[in-house]
C-alpha positions, 0 to 999 in steps of 0.5 A: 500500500502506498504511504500517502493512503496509509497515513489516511486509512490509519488516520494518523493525517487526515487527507491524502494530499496533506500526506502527499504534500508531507512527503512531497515536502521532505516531513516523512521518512521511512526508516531513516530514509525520506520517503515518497507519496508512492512508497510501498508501506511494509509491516515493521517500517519505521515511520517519522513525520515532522509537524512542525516542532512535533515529530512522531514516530511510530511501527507499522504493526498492519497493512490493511486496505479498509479499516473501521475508525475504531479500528484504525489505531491498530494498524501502528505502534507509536514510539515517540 
């Protein structure tokens, strides 16, 4: 699944194109490394997005592609 839809499906950012724009933007990394809209999320990836002085971290615990909202904090594991 790409990491623009599944910053949306988790809800951990709202809209697809602010995900998009995040990672157009340099403010998500993927295991170290900047990652792009088109990245292919794994389970165990490290993710880090930056919001302004605000940085989480967080595990993919599950790549789902439809999940209810209850549901949605199952897919990750936050670090930091």
């Amino acid at each position: 699944m790409r990491l623009d839809k599944f910053l949306k499906i988790s809800r951990i950012i709202k809209r697809r194109t602010v995900a998009n724009d995040a990672c157009d933007a340099d403010h998500v990394t993927v295991n170290g490394r900047p990652a792009k809209a088109s990245y292919n999320v794994k389970t165990g990836d490290t993710v880090e997005i930056r919001f302004g002085d605000k940085t989480l971290r967080f595990i993919v615990r599950d790549v789902r592609e439809q999940v209810k909202k209850e549901e949605a904090s199952s897919l990750y594991e936050i670090i930091s």
